[in-house]
C-alpha positions in Angstrom: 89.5 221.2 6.3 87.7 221.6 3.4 90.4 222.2 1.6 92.2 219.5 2.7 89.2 217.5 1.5 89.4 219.1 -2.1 93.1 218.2 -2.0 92.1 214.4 -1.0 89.7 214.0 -4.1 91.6 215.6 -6.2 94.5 212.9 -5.3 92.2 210.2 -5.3 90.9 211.5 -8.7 94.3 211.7 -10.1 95.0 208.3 -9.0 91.9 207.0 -10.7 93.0 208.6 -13.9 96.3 207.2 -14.2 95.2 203.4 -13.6 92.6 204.4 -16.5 95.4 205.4 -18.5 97.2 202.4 -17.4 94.3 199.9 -18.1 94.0 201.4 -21.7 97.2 201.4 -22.4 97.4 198.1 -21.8 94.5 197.7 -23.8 96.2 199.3 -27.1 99.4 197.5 -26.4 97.4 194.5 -26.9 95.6 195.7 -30.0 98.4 196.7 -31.3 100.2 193.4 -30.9 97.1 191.8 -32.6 96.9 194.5 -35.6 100.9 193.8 -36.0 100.2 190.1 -37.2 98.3 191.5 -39.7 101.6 192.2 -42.1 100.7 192.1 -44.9 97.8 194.8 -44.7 98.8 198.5 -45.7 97.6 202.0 -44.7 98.3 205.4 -46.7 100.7 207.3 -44.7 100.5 211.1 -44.0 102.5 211.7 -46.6 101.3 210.0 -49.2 103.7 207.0 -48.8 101.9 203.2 -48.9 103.5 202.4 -46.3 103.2 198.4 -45.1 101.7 197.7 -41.2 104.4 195.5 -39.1 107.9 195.3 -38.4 110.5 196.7 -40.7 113.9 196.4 -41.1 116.3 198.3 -38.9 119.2 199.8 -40.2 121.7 202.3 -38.5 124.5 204.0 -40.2 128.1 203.7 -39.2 130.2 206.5 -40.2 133.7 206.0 -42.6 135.0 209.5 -42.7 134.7 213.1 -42.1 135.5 216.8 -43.4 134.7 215.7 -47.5 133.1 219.1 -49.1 129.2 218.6 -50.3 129.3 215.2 -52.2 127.2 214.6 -55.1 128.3 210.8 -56.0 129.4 208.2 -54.3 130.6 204.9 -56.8 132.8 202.6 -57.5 135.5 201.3 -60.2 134.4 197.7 -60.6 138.0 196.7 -61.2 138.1 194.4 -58.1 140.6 197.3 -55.9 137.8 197.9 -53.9 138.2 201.7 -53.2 134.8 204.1 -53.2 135.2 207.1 -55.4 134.0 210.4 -53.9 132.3 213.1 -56.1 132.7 216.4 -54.8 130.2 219.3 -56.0 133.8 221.7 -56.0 135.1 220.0 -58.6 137.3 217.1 -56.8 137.4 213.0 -57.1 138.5 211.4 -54.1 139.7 207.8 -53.3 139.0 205.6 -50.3 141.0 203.3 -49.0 140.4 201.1 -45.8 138.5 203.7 -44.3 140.7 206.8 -45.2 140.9 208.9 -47.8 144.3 209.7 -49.8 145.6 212.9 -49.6 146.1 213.5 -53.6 142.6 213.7 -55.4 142.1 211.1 -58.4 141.2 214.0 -60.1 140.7 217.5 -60.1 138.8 220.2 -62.1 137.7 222.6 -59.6 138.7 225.1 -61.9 136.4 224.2 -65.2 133.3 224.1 -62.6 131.2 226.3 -61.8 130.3 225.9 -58.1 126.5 227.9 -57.8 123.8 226.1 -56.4 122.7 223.0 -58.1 125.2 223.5 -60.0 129.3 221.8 -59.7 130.7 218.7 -60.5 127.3 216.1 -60.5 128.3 212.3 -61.9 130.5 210.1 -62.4 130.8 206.7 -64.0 133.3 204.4 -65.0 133.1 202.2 -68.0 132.5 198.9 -68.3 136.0 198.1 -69.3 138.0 200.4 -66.7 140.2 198.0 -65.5 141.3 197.7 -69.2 141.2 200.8 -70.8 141.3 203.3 -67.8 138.3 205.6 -69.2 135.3 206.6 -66.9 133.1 209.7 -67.7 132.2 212.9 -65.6 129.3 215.2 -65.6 129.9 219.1 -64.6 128.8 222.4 -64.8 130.9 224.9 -67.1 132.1 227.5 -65.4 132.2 229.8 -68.1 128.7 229.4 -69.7 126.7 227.4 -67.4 126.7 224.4 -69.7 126.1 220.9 -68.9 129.6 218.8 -70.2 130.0 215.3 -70.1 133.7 214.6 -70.3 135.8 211.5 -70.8 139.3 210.9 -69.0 141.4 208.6 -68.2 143.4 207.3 -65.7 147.2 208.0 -65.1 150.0 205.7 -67.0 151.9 205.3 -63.9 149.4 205.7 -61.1 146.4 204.0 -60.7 144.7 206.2 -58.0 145.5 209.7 -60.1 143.9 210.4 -62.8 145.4 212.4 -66.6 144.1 215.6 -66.0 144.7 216.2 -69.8 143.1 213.2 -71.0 139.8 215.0 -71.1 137.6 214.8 -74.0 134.3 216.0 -74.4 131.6 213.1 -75.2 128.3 215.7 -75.5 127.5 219.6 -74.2 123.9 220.8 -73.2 123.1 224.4 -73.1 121.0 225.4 -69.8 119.1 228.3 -70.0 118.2 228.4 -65.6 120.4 228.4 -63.3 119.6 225.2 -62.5 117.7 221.5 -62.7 121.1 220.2 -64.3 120.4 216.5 -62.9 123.6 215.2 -63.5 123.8 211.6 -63.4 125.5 209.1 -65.5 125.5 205.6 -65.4 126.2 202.4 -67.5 123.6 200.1 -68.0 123.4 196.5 -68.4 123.5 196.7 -72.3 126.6 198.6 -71.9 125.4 202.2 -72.8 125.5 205.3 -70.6 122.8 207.0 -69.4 122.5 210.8 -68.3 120.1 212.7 -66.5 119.4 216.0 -67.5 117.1 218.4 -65.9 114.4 220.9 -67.0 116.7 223.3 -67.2 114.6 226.0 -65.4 113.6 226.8 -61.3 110.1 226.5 -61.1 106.8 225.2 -63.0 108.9 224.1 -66.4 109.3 227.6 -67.7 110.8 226.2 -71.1 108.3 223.9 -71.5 111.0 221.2 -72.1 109.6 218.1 -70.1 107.1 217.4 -73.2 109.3 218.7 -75.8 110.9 215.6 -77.8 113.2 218.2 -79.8 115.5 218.7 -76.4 117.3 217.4 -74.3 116.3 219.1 -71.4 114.3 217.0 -69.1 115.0 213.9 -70.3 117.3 210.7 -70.1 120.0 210.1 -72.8 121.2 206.8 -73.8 124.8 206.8 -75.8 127.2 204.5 -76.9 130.5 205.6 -76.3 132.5 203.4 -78.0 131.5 204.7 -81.3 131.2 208.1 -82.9 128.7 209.0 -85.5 129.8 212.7 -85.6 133.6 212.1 -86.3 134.1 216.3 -87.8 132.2 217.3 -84.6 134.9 217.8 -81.2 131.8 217.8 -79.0 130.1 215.0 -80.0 132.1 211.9 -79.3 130.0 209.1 -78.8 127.2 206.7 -81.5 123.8 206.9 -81.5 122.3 203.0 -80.6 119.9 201.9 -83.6 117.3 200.8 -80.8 116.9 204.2 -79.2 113.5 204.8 -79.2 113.2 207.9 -81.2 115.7 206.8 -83.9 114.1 207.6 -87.9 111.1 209.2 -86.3 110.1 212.6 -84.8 112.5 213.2 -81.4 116.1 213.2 -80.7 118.0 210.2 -81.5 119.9 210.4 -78.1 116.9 210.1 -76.1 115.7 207.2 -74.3 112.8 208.9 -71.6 111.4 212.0 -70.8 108.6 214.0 -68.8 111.3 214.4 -66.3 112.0 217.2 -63.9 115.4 217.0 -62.3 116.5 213.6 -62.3 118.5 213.4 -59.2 120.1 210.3 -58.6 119.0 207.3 -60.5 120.6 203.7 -60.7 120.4 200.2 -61.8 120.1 197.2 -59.8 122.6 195.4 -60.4 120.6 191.9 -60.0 117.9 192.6 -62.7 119.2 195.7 -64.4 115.5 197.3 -63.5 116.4 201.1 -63.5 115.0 203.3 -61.0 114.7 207.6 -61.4 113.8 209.7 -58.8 112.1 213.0 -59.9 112.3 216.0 -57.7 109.2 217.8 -57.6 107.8 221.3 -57.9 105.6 222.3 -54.9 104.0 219.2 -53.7 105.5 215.3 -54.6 108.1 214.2 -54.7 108.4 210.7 -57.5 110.5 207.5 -57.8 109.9 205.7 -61.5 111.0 202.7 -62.6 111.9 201.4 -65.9 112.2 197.1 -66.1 115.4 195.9 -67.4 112.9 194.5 -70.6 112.1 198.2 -71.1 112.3 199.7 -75.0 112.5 203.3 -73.7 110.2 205.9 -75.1 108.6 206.5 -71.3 107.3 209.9 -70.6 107.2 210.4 -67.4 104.5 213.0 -66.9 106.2 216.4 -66.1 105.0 219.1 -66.4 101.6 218.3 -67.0 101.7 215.6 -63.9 103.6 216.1 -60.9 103.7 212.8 -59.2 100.7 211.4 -59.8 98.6 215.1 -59.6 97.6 217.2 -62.4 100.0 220.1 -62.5 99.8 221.6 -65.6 96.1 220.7 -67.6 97.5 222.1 -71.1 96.1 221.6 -73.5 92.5 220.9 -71.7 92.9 217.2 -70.7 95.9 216.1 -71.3 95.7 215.3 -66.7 93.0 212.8 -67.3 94.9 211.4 -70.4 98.4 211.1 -68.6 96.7 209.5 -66.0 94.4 206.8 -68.1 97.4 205.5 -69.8 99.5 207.8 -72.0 101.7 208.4 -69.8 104.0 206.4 -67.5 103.0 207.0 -63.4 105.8 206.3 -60.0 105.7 204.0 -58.5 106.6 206.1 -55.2 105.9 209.5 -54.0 105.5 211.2 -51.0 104.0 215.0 -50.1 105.8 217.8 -49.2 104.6 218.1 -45.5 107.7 218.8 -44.5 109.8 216.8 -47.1 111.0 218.6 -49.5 113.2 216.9 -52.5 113.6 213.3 -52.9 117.3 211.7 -53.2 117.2 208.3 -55.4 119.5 205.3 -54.2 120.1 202.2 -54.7 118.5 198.4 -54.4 120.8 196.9 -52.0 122.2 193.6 -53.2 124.8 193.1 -50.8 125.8 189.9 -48.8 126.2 191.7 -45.3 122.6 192.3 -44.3 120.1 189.7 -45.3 116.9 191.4 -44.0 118.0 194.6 -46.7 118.0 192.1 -49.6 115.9 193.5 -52.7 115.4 196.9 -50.7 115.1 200.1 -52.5 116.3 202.9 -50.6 115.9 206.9 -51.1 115.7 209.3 -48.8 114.2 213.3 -48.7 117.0 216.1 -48.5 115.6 218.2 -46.1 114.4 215.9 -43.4 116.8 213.2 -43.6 114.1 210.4 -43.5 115.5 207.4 -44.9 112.7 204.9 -46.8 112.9 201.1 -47.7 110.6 200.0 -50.4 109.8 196.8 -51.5 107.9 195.4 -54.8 105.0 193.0 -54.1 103.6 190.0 -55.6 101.7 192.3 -57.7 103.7 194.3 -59.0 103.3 197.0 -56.9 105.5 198.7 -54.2 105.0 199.7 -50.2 107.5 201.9 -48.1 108.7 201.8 -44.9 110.1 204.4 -43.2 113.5 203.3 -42.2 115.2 205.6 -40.3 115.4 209.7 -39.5 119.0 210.5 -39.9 118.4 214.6 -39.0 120.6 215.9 -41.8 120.8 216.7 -45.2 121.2 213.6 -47.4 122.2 214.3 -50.8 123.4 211.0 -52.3 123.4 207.7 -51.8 126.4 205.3 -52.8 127.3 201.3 -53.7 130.4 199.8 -53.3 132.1 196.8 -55.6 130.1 194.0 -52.6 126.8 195.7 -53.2 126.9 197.6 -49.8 125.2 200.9 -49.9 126.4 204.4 -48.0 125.1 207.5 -47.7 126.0 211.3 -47.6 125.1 214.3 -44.4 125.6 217.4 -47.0 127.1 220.2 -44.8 129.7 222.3 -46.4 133.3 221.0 -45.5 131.8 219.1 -42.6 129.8 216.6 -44.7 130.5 212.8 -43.5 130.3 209.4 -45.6 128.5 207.3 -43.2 127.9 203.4 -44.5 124.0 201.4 -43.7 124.2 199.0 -41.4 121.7 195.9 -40.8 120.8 193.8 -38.3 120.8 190.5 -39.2 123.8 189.2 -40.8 124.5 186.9 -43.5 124.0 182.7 -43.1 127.1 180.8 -41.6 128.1 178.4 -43.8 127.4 175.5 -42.5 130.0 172.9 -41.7 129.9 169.3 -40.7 129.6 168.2 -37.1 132.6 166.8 -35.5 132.1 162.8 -35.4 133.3 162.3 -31.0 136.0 159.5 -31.0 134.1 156.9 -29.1 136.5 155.8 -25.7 136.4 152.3 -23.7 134.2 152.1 -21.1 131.1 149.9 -19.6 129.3 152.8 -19.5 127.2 154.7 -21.9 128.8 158.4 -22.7 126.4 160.7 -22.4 125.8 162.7 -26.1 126.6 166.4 -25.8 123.8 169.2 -27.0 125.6 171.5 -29.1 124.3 174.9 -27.6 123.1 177.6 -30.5 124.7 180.8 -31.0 123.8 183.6 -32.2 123.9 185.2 -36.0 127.4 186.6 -36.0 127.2 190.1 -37.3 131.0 191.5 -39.4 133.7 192.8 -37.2 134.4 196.3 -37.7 138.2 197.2 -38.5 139.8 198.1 -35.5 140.0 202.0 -36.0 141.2 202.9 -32.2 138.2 204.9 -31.1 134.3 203.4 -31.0 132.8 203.7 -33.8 130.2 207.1 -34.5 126.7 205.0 -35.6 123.4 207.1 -35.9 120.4 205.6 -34.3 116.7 205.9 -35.6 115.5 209.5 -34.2 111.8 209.6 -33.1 110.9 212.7 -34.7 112.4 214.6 -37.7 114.6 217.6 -37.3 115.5 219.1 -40.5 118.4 221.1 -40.7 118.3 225.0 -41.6 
């Protein structure tokens, strides 16, 4: 009996516990209803992040195709044929086309890259005028030396989606002395000029000392004008110098437009306000996003390696932390802590017409984890994040198309996938005048119809025979090995 009667108030005790439960929960639900209308308040996340209190966006991603080989870029032409280029680190270009990808690769020089870790074929950018003059610009790894080559081409006379694999001529070389922090990334800005990323050049703590050094071009970004040519006797310099680089007839190279950097990886311009974003990967701890205004003169120094983030990495000489940080030096305006991220991948400010709760959205993402953030600017001036969505792979680039829609990359081998962000809440119907109802004969009043509401229509997919793959928010992060 008496353990009948332990059983018995045990139960009873249990019982009693979960309506406790029950009644708190409750309780916290209905806190945390109230604390949600609070918006606009914002907390400092566990990993650094500002990240804002309330609803956020959500986004899911849709996949477009399978089997590409570890992507690096992901653009577009801007010559109104609407096909996405795909940048493979092996050395290939590929087109696609309504959702496939063509069999022949716009261009290949698997063969002039050298494939080691960090290390392949990195950008790719197409100028201003492609639909004109055909030319658009590459950024690889030599396979012979290890250099950093930044190569013109051109597109085929008698097929626009192959490109002259003899065309090629070199626009600048930089000599790395690691094995890797080669950044890679090239795009044209707003003024017309193209921009290229290049890393530290070494693995770990700036071993060359080149993030400070204004007589390099390691660890800065580069700013060219490729329709000129200031160095006509010189077969690998082909490109002019703009007079309104910052470091033009004074101590630094002419060529470069912003340093302190680390290894730029993926950086881009919105394409609204030509505000220039550059996310840093970081040594041991943050992870960084900077941002340069579309008013900017250049000359920024970024910090590295005496900041890393917004942290003291390197105090040499004596002070310079607490100098960078008081104002001689230019600070994120994101980062986030390696606890378990590991290496930040920049995107893009989405500016499409699809997804009107994405408007003016910033995205990036970390590599290892495959958290995906959204950040937005505030009234003043400064910027809040919001975890988007865990994706549970490896992202290594992001990608805009010709409507302003963004993508994004699961690296793995010759299984990575192109999968495309999707929103939730589409773009506004246009609205259209009411039908006026042709009034009929009769002694008695017609009764006036209520039109009945409907709901936001979201875009049709393209019919592509078989549902289509979408990945859904994930509750908890699971990098990959």
């Amino acid at each position: 009996m008496k353990k009948k009667v332990t059983s018995a108030s045990g139960f009873f005790r249990l019982r009693f516990l979960i309506v406790l439960f029950a009644s708190l929960t409750g309780l916290f639900l209905a806190l945390l209803v109230t604390a949600n209308s609070f918006s606009d308040l914002a907390f400092q996340g566990s990993n650094g992040l500002t990240q804002k209190r309330g609803s956020s966006p959500t986004i899911e991603l849709e996949q477009v195709v399978s089997g590409l080989t570890q992507p690096t870029t992901v653009t577009n032409a801007g010559d109104g044929s609407g096909r996405i280029f795909i940048v493979q680190e092996t050395g290939e270009i590929l087109i696609l086309i309504n959702g496939s990808v063509l069999p022949t690769p716009f261009l290949d020089i698997s063969d002039l890259v050298s494939q080691d870790p960090e290390r392949g074929l990195l950008g790719l950018a197409f100028h201003p005028d492609y639909a004109e003059n055909g030319f658009f610009y590459v950024d690889y790894t030599d396979h012979v030396d290890g250099k950093t080559v930044v190569a013109r081409y051109q597109v085929s006379a008698g097929d626009p989606n192959v490109a002259d694999p003899d065309s090629a001529q070199i626009v600048l070389t930089q000599e790395q002395p690691g094995g890797d922090h080669n950044g890679g990334q090239l795009a044209f800005g707003p003024d017309g000029n193209l921009y290229i990323s290049i890393g530290d050049g070494g693995c770990c703590g700036d071993p060359f000392q080149t993030g400070q050094d204004l007589e390099t071009w390691l660890g800065k970004i580069l700013r060219v004008d490729i329709n000129g040519d200031d160095f006509p006797g010189d077969p690998n310099r082909n490109y002019a110098v703009p007079p309104d680089n910052p470091f033009v007839g004074g101590p630094g190279l002419d060529e470069i437009w912003a340093y302190g950097l680390r290894n730029p990886w993926r950086c881009s311009f919105d394409r609204t306000t030509g505000d220039f974003f550059i996310a840093d990967v970081g040594q041991d701890t943050w992870e960084e996003v900077n941002f340069q205004p579309a008013s900017s003169t250049g000359g920024e120094n970024y910090g590295w390696s005496v900041l890393e983030g917004m942290h003291c990495f390197d105090d040499d000489p004596p002070g310079s932390c607490d100098d960078f940080l008081n104002g001689d030096s230019t600070l994120p305006i994101l980062e986030y802590h390696h606890a378990p991220e590991c290496s930040v991948t920049g995107g893009y400010r989405y500016r499409g017409q699809s997804y009107l709760d994405l408007e003016g959205i910033y995205f990036y993402a970390d590599f290892c984890t495959g958290r995906i953030w959204g950040a937005t600017q505030q009234g003043n001036g400064t910027w809040e994040s919001q975890e988007l969505l865990v994706a549970g792979f490896l992202i290594s680039t992001f990608g805009e198309d010709e409507t302003g829609e963004l993508y994004v990359v699961e690296y793995n081998d010759d299984q990575s996938v192109l999968y495309r962000i999707v929103g939730t809440q589409g773009p506004t119907p246009t609205p259209t005048s009411s039908p006026t109802a042709t009034p009929t004969p009769s002694s008695t009043p017609t009764a006036t119809a209520t039109v009945t509401p409907t709901s936001t229509p979201r875009p049709t997919p393209t019919p592509r025979g078989a549902p289509i793959p979408r990945v859904r928010p994930t509750p908890h992060p699971r990098p990959s090995p």
